[in-house]
Every structure is written in C-alpha cells, then in structure tokens.
C-alpha positions in Angstrom: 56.0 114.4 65.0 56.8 111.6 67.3 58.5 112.3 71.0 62.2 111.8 71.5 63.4 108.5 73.3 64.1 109.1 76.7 67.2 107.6 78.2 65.9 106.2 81.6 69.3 104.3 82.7 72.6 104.1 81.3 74.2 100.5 82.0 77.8 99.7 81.4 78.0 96.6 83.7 81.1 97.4 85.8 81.4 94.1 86.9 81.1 91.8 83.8 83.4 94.0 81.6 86.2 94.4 84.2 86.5 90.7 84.4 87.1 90.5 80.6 89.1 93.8 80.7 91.3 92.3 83.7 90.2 95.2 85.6 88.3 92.6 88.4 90.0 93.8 91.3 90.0 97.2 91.2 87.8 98.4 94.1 85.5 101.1 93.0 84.4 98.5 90.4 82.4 97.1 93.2 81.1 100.0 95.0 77.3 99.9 95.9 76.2 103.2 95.5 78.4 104.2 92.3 80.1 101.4 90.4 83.2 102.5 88.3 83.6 101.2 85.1 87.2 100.6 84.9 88.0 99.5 81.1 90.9 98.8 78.9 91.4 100.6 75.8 91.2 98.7 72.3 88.7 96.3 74.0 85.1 96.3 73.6 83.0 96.2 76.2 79.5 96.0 76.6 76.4 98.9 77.2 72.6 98.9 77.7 70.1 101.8 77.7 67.0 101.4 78.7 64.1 103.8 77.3 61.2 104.9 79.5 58.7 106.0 76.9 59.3 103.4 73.8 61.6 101.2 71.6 64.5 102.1 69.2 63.6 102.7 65.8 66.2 103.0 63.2 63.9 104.3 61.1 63.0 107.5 62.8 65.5 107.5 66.3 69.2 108.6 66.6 71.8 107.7 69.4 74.5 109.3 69.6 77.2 108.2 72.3 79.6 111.1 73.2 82.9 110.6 75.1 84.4 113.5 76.7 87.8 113.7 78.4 88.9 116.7 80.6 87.2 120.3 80.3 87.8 121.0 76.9 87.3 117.7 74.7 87.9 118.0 70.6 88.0 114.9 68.4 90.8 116.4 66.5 92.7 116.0 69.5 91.9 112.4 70.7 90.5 113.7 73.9 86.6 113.2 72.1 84.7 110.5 71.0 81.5 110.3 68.8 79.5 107.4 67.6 76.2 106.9 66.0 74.4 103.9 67.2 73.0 102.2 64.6 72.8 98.6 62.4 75.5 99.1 59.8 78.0 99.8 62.6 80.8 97.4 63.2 83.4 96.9 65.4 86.9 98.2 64.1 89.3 95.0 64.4 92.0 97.7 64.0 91.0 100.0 67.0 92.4 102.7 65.1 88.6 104.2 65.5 85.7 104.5 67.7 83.3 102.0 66.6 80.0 100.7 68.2 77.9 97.5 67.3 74.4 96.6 68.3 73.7 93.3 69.8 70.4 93.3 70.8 66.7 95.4 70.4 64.3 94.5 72.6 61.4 96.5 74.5 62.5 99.7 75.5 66.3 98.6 75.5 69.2 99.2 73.5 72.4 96.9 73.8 75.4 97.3 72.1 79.4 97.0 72.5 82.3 99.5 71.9 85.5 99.9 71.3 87.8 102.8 71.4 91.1 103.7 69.6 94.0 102.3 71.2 96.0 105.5 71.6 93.4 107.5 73.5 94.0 109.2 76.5 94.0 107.0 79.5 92.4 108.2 83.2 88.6 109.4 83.4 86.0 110.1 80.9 82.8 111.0 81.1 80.1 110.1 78.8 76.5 111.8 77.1 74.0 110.1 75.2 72.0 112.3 72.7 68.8 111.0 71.5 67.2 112.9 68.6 64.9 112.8 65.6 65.2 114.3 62.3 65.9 117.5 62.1 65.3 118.3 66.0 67.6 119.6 68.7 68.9 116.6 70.7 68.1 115.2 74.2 70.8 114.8 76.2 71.3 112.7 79.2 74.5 112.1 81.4 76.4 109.0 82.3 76.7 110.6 85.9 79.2 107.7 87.0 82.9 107.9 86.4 84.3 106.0 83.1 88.5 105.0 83.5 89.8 103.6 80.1 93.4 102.5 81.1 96.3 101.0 78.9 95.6 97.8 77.6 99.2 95.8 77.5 97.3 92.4 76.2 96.4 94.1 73.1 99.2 94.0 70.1 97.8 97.6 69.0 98.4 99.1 72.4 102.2 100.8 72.7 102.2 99.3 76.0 101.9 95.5 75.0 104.2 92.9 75.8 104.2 89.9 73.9 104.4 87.5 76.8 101.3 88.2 78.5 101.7 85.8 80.9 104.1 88.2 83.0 101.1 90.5 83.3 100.0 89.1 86.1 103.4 90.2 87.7 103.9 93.5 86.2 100.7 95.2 85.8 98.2 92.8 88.1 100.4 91.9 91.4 99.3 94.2 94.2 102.2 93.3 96.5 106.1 92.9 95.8 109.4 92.8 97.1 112.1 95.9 96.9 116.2 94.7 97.1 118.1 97.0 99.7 121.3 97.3 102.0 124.7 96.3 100.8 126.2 94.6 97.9 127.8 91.8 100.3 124.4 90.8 101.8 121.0 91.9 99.2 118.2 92.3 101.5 114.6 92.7 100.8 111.8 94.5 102.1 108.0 93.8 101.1 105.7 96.2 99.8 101.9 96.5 99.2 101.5 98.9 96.2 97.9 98.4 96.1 97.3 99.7 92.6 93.6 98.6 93.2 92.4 100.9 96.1 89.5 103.0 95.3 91.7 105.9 96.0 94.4 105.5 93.7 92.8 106.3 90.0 91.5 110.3 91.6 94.9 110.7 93.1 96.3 109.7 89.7 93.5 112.2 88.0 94.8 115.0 90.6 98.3 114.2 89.7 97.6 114.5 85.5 95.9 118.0 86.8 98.7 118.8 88.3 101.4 118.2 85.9 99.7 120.7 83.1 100.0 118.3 80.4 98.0 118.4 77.1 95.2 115.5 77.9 96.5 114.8 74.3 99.5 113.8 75.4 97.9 111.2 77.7 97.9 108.6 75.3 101.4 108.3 74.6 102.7 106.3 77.6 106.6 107.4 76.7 104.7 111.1 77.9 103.1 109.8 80.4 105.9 108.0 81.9 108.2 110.7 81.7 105.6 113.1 83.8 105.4 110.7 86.6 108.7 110.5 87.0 108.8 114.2 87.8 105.7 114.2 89.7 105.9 111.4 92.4 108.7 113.6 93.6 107.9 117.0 95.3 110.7 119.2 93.7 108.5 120.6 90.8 104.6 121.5 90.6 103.7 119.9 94.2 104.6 116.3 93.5 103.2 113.8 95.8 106.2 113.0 98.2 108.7 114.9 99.7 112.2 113.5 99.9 114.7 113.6 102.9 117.6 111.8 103.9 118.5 112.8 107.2 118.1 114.6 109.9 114.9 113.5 111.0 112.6 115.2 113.8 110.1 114.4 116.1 106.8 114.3 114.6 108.1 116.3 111.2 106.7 113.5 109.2 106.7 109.9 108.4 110.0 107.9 108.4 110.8 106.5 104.7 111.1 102.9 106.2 107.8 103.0 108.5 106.0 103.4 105.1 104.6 99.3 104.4 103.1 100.5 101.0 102.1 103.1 98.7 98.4 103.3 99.7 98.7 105.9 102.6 100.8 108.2 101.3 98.3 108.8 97.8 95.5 108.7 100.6 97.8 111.4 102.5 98.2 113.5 99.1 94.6 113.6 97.9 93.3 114.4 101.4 96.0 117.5 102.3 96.6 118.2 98.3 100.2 118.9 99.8 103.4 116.7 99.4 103.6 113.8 101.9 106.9 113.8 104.2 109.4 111.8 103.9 110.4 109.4 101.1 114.3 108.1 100.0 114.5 106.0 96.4 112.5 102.5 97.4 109.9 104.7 98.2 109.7 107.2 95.1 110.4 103.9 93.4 107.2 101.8 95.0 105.0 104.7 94.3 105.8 104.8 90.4 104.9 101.4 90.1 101.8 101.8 92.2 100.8 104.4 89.8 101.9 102.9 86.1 100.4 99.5 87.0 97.2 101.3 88.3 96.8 102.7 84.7 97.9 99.9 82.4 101.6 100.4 82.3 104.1 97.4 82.8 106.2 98.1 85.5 109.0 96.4 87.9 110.9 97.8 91.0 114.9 97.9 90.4 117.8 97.7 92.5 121.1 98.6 91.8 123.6 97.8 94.0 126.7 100.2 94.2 125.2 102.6 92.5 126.9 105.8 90.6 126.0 109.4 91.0 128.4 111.3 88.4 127.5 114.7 88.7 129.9 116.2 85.9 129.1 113.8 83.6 132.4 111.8 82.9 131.4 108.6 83.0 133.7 108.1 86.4 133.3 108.4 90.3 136.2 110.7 91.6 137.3 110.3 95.2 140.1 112.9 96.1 143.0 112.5 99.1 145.2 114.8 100.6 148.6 114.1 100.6 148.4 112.6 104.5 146.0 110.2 102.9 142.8 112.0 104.1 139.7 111.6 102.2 139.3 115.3 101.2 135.5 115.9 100.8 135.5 119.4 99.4 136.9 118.3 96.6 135.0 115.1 95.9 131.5 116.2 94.5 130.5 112.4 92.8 129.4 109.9 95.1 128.1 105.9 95.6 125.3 104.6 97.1 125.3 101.6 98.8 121.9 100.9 96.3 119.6 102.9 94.0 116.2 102.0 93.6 114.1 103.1 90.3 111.6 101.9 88.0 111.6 99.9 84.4 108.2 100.3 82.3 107.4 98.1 79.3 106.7 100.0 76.5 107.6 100.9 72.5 109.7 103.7 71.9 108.7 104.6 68.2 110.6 107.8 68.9 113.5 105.6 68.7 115.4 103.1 66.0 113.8 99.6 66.1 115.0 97.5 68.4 115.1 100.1 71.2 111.6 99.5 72.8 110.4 97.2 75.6 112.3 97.6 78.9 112.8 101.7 79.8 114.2 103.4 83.0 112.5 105.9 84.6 113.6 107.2 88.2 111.4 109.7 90.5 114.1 109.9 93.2 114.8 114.1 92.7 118.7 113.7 91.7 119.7 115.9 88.8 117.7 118.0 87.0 116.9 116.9 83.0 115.2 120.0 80.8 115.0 121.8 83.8 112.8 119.6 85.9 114.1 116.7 88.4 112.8 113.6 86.0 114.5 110.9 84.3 113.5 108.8 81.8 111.9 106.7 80.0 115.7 105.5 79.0 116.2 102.6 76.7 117.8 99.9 78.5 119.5 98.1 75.0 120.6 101.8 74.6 122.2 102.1 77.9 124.1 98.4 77.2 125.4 100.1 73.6 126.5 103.0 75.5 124.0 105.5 73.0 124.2 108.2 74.4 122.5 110.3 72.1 119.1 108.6 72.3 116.2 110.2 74.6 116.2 110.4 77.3 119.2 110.7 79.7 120.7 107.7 78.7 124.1 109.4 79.5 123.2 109.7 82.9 121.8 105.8 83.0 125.1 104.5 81.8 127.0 106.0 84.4 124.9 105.1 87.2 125.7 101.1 86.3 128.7 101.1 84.8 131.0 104.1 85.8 134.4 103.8 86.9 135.6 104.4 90.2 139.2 107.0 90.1 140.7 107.9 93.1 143.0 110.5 93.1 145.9 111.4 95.7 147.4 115.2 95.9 150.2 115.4 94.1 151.9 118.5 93.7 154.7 117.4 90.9 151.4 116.6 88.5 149.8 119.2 86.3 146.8 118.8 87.6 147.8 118.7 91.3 146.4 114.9 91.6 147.8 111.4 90.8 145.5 108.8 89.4 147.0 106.2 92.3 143.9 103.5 91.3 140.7 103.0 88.8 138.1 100.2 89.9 136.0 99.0 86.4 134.0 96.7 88.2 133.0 98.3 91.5 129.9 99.9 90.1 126.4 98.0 89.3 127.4 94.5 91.4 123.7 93.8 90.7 120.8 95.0 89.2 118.0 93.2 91.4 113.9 92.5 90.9 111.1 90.6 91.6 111.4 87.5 89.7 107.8 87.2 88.1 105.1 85.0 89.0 107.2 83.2 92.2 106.9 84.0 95.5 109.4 83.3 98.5 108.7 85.6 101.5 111.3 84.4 103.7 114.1 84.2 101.4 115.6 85.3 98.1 114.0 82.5 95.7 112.2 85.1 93.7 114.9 87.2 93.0 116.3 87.9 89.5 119.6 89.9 88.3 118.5 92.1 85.5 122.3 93.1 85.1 122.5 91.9 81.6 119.9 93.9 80.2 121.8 96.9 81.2 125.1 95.9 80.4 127.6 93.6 78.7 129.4 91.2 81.5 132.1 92.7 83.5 135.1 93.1 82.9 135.0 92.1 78.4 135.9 93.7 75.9 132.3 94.7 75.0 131.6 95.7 78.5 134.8 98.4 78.4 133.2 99.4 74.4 130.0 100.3 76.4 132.3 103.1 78.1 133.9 104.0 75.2 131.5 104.2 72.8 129.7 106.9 75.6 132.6 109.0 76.2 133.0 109.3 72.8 132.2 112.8 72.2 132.8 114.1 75.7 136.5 115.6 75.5 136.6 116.4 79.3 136.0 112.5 79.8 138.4 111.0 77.4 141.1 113.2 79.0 140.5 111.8 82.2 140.5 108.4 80.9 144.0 108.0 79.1 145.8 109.6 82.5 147.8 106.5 83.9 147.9 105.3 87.0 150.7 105.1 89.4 152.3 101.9 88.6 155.1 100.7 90.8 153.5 98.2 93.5 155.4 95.3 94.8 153.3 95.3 98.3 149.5 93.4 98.0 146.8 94.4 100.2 143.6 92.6 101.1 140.6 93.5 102.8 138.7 90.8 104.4 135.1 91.6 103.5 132.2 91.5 105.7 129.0 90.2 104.6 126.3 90.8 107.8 126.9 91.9 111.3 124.0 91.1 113.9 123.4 93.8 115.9 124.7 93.8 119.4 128.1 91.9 118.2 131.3 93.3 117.5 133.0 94.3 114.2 136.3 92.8 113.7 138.0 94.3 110.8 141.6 92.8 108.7 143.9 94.1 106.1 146.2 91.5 104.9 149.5 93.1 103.9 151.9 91.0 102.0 155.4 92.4 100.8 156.5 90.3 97.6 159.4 92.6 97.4 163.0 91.8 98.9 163.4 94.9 100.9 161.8 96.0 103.7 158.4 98.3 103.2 157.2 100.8 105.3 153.6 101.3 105.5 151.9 103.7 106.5 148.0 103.4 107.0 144.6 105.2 108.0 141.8 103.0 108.7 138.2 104.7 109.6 135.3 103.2 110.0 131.8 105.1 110.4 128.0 104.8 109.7 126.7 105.9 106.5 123.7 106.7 104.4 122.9 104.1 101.9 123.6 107.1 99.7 126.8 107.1 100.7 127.1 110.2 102.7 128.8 109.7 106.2 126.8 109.8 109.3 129.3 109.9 111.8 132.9 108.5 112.4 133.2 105.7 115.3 136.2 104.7 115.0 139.9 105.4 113.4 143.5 105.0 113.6 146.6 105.9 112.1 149.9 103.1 112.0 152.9 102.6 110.9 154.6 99.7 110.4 158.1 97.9 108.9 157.4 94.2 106.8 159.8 92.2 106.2 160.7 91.0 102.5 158.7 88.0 101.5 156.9 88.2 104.6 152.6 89.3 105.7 151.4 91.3 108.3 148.1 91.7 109.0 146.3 95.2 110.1 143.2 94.8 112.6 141.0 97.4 114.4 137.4 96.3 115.9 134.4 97.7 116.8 132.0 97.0 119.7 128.2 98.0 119.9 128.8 100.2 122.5 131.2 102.4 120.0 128.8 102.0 117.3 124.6 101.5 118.4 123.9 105.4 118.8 125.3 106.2 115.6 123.6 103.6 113.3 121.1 105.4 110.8 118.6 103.8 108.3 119.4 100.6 106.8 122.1 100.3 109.6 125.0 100.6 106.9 128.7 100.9 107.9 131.6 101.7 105.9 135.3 101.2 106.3 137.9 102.9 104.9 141.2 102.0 104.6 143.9 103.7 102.6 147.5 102.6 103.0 150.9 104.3 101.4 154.4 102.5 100.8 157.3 104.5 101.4 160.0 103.3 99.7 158.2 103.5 96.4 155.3 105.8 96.8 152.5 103.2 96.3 149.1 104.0 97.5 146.2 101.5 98.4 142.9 102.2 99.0 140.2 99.4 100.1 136.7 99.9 101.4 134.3 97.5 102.8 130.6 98.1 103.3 128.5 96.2 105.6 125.6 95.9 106.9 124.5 95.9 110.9 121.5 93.5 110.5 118.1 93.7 112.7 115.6 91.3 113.5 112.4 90.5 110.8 109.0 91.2 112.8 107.4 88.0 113.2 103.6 88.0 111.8 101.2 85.2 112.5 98.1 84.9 111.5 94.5 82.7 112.1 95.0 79.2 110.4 92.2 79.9 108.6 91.0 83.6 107.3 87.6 83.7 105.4 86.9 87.1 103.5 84.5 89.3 105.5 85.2 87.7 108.4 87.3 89.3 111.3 90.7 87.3 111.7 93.4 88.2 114.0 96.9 89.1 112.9 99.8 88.9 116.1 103.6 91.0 115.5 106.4 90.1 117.4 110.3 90.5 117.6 113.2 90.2 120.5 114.2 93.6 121.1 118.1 93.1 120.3 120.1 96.3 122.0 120.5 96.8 125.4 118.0 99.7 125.7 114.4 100.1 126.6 112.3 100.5 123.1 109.7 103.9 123.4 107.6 105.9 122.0 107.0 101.9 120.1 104.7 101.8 116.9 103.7 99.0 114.4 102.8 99.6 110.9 100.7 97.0 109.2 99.2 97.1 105.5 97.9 94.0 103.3 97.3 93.7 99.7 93.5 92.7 98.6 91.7 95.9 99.7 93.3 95.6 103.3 93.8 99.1 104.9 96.7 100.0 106.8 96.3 100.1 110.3 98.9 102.0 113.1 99.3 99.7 116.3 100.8 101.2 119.3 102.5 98.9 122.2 104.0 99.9 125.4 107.4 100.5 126.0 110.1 97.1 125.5 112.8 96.5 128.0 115.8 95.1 126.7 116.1 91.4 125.4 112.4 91.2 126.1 109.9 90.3 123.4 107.0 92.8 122.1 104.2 90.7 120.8 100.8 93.3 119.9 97.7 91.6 118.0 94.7 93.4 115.6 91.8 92.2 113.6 91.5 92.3 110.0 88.7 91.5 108.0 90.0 91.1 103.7 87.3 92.2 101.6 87.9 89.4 98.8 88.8 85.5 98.9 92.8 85.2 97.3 96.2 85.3 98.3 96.7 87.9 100.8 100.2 89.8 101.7 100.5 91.5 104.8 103.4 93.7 105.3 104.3 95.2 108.9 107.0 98.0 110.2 108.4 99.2 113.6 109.9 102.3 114.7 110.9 103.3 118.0 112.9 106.4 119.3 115.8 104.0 119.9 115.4 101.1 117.1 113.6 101.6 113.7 114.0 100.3 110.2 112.7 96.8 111.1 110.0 94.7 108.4 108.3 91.5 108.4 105.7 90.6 105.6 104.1 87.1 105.4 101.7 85.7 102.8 98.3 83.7 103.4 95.4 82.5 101.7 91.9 83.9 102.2 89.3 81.4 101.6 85.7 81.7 100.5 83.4 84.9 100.5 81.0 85.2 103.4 78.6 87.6 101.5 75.7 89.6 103.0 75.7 92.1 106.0 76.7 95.8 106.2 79.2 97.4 104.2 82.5 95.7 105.8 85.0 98.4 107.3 88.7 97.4 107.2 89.8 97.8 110.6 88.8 96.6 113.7 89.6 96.7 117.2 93.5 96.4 118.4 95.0 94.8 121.2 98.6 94.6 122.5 100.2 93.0 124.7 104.2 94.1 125.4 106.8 92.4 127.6 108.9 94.4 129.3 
C-alpha cells in the first residue's frame, strides 16, 4: 500500500483573490506573518497545496477540503462544508452548493478554485484538508490561518445585492463619510472615518456574533444579522459595544460622543477591555453600524432626520401639554422631538415580506424603546413605512411615527372631558429632512454631496397621499383615531409670526421677534410667555437663560411686534453639545380665548478646525499634518486636546496643546505616515473644559508606494505649538 499525500502548505493567495473579491483593502489581507484571506461568498477563488512526498493521483489519492464554522459545525445546518477534490468536479453557476474545480496538476501541487453557497454564514471559518487512500483513516492537516467569507452584494444570488453596483463603492467600499447634524434651519455635517478595513474590526465583529448567542445558522440571513446589530452596538442588552449617555458628563468618566472622529477606537476600546465603551448619542451608534455592516458585506448609508419623533404611546402624534397660565407642563408631556435622529439604512431583500418591499431597510442602534424585549429596531421596510404598513416586520409602526407624526399641543381646559383643549396640530413639523451622503461625490467644505432621502420614506408633505400614510397606520389603533377626530379650537382673528433663526456665531447676540398682527376690528389683548433655553439635540432642556411674561393691547387692523434678546454672557456657560437653543413662545388672546404657540430652534455655531497638510504625502513616508482654530469666547481654553483619525489604515492619534487665551489661535502639528497610495480623509476633534464639540476633516491624495524597510508604525512623533 502506498503512503498518504502529505499536505506541506496550504495556499489561498490572500492577495490575488481579495482583489477580485473587492476585498483589497482590508488590512489583515496584507499582514506579513499571517495573511487573512478575506473572500466574498458565491465567488470562487483560487487554492494551491503543495505535497512534500509525491503528486496527486486520482487514481489512488483523495482530498477532501473541509470548512468548519464556529465550535460545532453540521452541514445540515449551513455552518459545514465538504468537497472532494477531484476531475469531474465543476463549479456550481448557481452557488446554491459547495463546488470545487481543478485547474492545474503539476509536481507535487494541487490547484484548484471554489465556490461556496451564497447563503452561508458570513464572519470566520476555518478550514481542514484530509488526504486519504482507499479504505484508510484520513490525514488531516490545518489551514492554521484565519478564512472570512463576507456578503457578496455584486452577486445577483446573494440577498444582499443591489443591482446598481456602481454605488458599492459608496455603500459597502468607502472608508470615510459624512453624518448630517444640528438644526433643521441650518443642516450641518460632521466627517467620520468608519474604517471598515482595520485589521481589528472583523475579531471585534467575531466577539460581537459570540456575544449575541445567535445560531451561527442564522448568520447567513442578513435580515438576522442586521436586526442583531442593531441591538448589539448599543450596551443595553448582552454587553453591547457602546455605552450611551446624554448628559451630565464628568471628568475623566469616559469619552465625549463628539471627541469620537471615527469608529476604529472605540471597536479597538471594546475588544481590548471586552466591556462597553463610554459614551455614545445616535451619530455615533449610527457610524458604528455602518462600520460594521459594510465591514461584512452589507450595504449600508448613515441617515439624518431632522425634527425627529419619539412617540412613546404609539399614537402616531407628539403631545406637548400647557397649563392653563400657558406653562409648558412637563409631567404630563412624556413624547418628545429631537432636534435630529441619526440611524442606519442597509440594502437588502426581505423575502419575509410581499414583493416589492426589499432594498432599502431601517435599522437604528440608538437604545430608545424596547422591541421583543430587547432595545433594537429594525430592519424596517422603508416602501412600507411610506404606505403606512404597519403590520409588516419589523417596527414599522414605530418608523412611521418618527418621520411623519403629528405635532398636538394641548392647553388645560377644565370645561373639556378630557381636561385638555386641542388649541393647534402641526402636520408638517416632523421629518423636515431625511439627510445622507450623496454617493460617489465628495465636497468637504460644503453640502454638495448631500442628498434628501425624504421621499423614500414618505409621500410629499402636506398631499393627500402624504395624510393616507397616517391614516392607513392608525387604522386599527382606537386610542389614536380618537385623538385624531378631536377639533381644534377655532376662533383666531390675531396672526402670529416667528421670525426664524438659521445660525448664530458664537460670541454674538440672539435677537428674537414675534410679529403679532390683529386682522380683527376690536382691540386684542395678548398675553405672552417667551422662554428661551439650551437644549439637547434630543430635545430635553438644559437650562433656561432667559424668559418673560407681557401683556399687551393691539389696536384693530394694526401689528405689534414682541422682541426679547439674548447676549453671550446670558447664554456661553449654559451651551451643551451641538450648541442647540430653543425658544418658546406661547401667546393667548383674551377676548376670544385663542392660543398660539411658535418655537424656533437654532443653532449657536463654532469654528471648523483648520487641517493642513504636506503638498505632497507619499505612502510610507512620514508627512506632517498642522490643526488650527481662533478660539472664539472670551475664556482661556484648558485642559485642550485634539483628536485626529484618517481613513486608509491611518490610526488615530491624541494631540495635546497648552492652554488658549482668548481670541488667540491654537495651531499643534503631528506626523503621519499612510500605509497605502489613494485618497486619504483625515478627520480631527477638540475638546476643552470650556469649548468642545468642534470638527474639521479635509481630504488629500497619497501618491505612490515607497516599499521596503521595517514594518511601518502609524504614529509618529507630535509637536504643538499654542498661542496664548
């Protein structure tokens, strides 16, 4: 009897598959020591063993390739693969199968290319080749380098494809992108590096599937998949990666949510401590996500919606409640809107769904309500949020309101049944703008790459369809039809306008009008409350600056106008994040019992951190990278700290800078070195004890590899220089 074949090396050729499996720039692909073979699924790719004591015979030698997912694999369960390597095999067309094909037989070598099913688990396999004669126990030899099969959404097969595959290089390949924040008058932007391709990212992903307990069966389906990392990026259930907090902040507690430049450290932060990262709010939660479904395959775009609904019992409004002095009374008011949600849509076919509901689906990993007892959301069907189908998995109710509720406020009223008067109903204030990174176009110092997705999520405000959206929801929700056919009050011969405020640089006043205008031919008395305050861009109140109560006689025919202003002294110490402020302004008539109520919010804008780089930056070659910004208040800056990340394999690096006295200029400098030739983004941060919340981000092109030398470390030395 002859000798078994002995499997000397095992070759998948990391390199020259992940360029065909668009897999290139993932960075453990390149390691020295232990290449990663990073593959799609449905896609062959290519393998080589090589034989240390003779040549493959067909005649009288078996290979057998064996790939195991997870502890526990069984091929009745997806999670195992077998395939005999041998001449009459062919590759399935379908990929409904594992199928192998031999390409070439030459001396003591064995070449071949595979293909797996296109529903098998994604995340890390291992694999086994078995050598073996007839009627012998087998040799076995390990593949002792990690194997990643990820979604493949370039293949028609694949429940992740999108037909035009051209937006892939947005939506699964960009490393870097843009996140719309602050107030519906003025949309802002922030950059972000979600650096799907860092050699950390697939284990933290592996530790995160670990964590979640869910069958590697089910890690196929991305509709599964999807729905288990919107409850994990968020710390509420089973240890999720990051902890969320919206205020009340202390020293050294953990990381501000705005000194975060991208995704990268905090999935470093989570695989290193295994404990949930502080702190996070929704851009953040919302970055991650994307980090993580583009890392595995998964189409994936950052969404903004601005004016966004939190209906908490499920009635498809926003109630705001008054007492009968016209004081907003907060016990009672238990719904709420943020200045702007951010959350997540994924790409993907919802065969658990009627045709025509795949493609686009929410999914949102900020912990707000609780869905089959966990805090997830999604995937949601965004044609069946615009019909208002409520009845379609999963939380689509809870979609619909958050874009399209209506905003009731309600006045006591103690000759109503239910002690309240419906004194006004806004139908458009909710979902102003549903905002993303338009794909494939760039502008990093302005909004030319923005695009409103409103219309995918809802008819145009304000039509007929729009309103059938609304109706068709509330349908079978008797508590929320009730509230619906109450009337409001109607009698109002007085107009009142709020003159809105787009932007407010900080450091100049506020200067607030209501224009009152009495179309009637009596006289009207008026009686008015304006407040103004910083809030949360959730909504909540930080603190009140400033308010005032008036009362005033108009003339018939005749306007008066209302004013109040505020200065930075009343308002710099009681700014929070995202420097929001909010004024209301509630008004009653008198004579006929009308009641107004306008609010404005606006946003107290800081100064963009200027980042300049070396005109020209080579790849493994240090270049130096300066940040600088007019400090605007009239404070001294401490405790002063820079955050700057980059896409392309570019770490993120703290730089500290001496203290900044007012209306002087901090400028501090680094070194960088990019690992790879491309576009580059870098993305930078500053937080201070008395000024925080400020970005820059600028993008540049690295030129040619300079190859050879050491292994090339990230960071380099820093320098600042501050003026004080």
């Amino acid at each position: 009897m002859g000798e078994f074949l002995k499997v000397e090396k095992i070759n998948l050729f990391p390199k020259e598959n992940a360029k065909k499996h668009r897999t290139y720039k993932y960075e453990t692909v390149h390691d020295d020591e232990n290449p990663t073979a990073v593959l799609r699924r449905g896609q062959t790719f290519k393998m080589q063993l090589d034989f240390s004591n003779g040549s493959f015979d067909e005649n009288k030698d078996n290979v057998e390739l064996i790939f195991n997912y997870g502890l526990n694999p069984n091929a009745f369960k997806g999670t195992k693969g077998v395939l005999k390597v041998d001449s009459t095999g062919k590759i399935c067309a379908e990929n409904t199968d594992w199928s192998c094909e031999i390409l070439k037989k030459d001396d003591k070598c064995l070449g071949f290319e595979v293909c797996t099913p296109h529903n098998i688990p994604i995340g890390l396999w291992k694999l086994q080749v078995r050598t073996l004669m007839s009627e012998t126990t087998p040799e076995k030899f390990d593949y002792v380098n990690d194997i990643y099969f990820l979604c493949n959404p370039w293949n028609s097969h694949d429940s992740t494809y999108m037909p035009e595959t051209k937006l892939l290089d947005e939506y699964v390949l960009n490393d870097a992108g843009k996140i719309w924040v602050g107030s519906s008058n003025n949309p802002g932007s922030r950059a972000w590096v979600f650096g799907q391709f860092d050699d950390i990212v697939l284990p933290t992903i592996m530790m995160i599937f670990n964590r979640s307990k869910m069958p590697h069966s089910s890690l196929g389906d991305p509709i599964q998949i999807c729905r288990m990392v919107s409850k994990m990026v968020n710390a509420n259930d089973d240890n999720g990666v990051l902890l969320g907090k919206w205020r009340d902040f202390k020293d050294n507690d953990g990381t501000l949510p705005s000194a975060w430049t991208g995704s990268v450290p905090i999935l470093q932060e989570y695989y290193d401590t295994k404990k949930p990262v502080r702190y996070g709010q929704c851009w953040v939660f919302a970055a991650l996500v994307t980090t993580i479904c583009r890392a595995l395959g998964i189409p994936s775009r950052v969404v903004t919606n601005f004016v966004s609904a939190h209906d908490v019992d499920n009635t498809f409004t926003v109630d705001t409640f008054y007492d009968k002095n016209n004081k907003y009374d907060e016990s009672k008011t238990i719904d709420s809107i943020w200045n702007f949600h951010v959350w997540n849509d994924v790409y993907i076919a919802r065969p658990d769904l009627p045709s025509g509901y795949g493609g686009w689906q929410a999914i949102d990993a900020t912990p707000q309500e609780q869905s089959a007892g966990f805090f997830q959301c999604g995937p949601t069907s965004l044609e069946a949020v615009r019909k208002g189908e409520v009845g379609y998995n999963y939380d689509t109710h809870f979609l619909i309101s958050t874009v399209n509720a209506d905003v009731v406020h309600w006045k006591e009223d103690p000759s109503s049944e239910i002690g309240y008067s419906r004194i006004y109903s806004d139908t458009r204030a909710v979902g102003r703008f549903l905002l993303t990174k338009k794909p494939l176009v760039d502008d990093p110092f302005g909004n030319e790459d923005c695009e409103d997705v409103i219309d995918q999520y809802k008819m145009s405000e304000g039509t007929r369809a729009e309103r059938l959206q609304l109706l068709n929801a509330i349908s079978n929700n008797d508590f929320a039809k009730k509230r619906w056919e109450m009337p409001n009050t109607d009698h109002h011969d007085v107009e009142f306008k709020l003159n809105e405020l787009e932007e407010v640089k900080i450091g100049d006043s506020v200067h607030l009008t209501v224009n009152i205008i009495n179309k009637s031919d009596q006289i009207r008395t008026i009686s008015a409350v304006l407040s103004t305050g910083s809030v949360y861009y959730t909504g909540v109140k930080s603190h009140t600056i400033k308010e005032f109560e008036e009362e005033l006689k108009i003339e018939p025919q005749s306007t008066v106008q209302l004013t109040t202003s505020v200065n930075p002294d009343q308002y710099m110490d009681k700014l929070v994040e995202h420097g929001i402020m909010k004024l209301d302004a509630i008004a009653t008539v008198k004579e006929t019992g009308q009641t107004w109520l306008g609010k404005d919010d606006f946003q107290i804008i800081k100064p963009k951190i200027k980042i300049k780089t070396s005109s020209k930056i080579q790849a493994r070659k240090p270049a130096l990278v300066t940040l600088s910004f007019h400090n605007p208040i009239n404070k001294c800056l401490t405790d002063c700290k820079f955050n700057l990340s980059g896409s392309s394999m570019l770490k993120n690096q703290v730089v500290r800078c001496a203290d900044v006295g007012p209306g002087k200029k901090v400028k501090v400098g680094t070194k960088v070195m990019p690992k790879i030739k491309g576009e580059l983004t870098f993305v930078a941060t500053f937080t201070s004890n008395e000024l925080s919340d400020l970005t820059g981000s600028v993008k540049v092109n690295v030129n040619r590899e300079i190859h050879g030398g050491d292994k090339i470390q990230s960071l380099f030395t820093t320098f600042t220089k501050c003026y004080k």
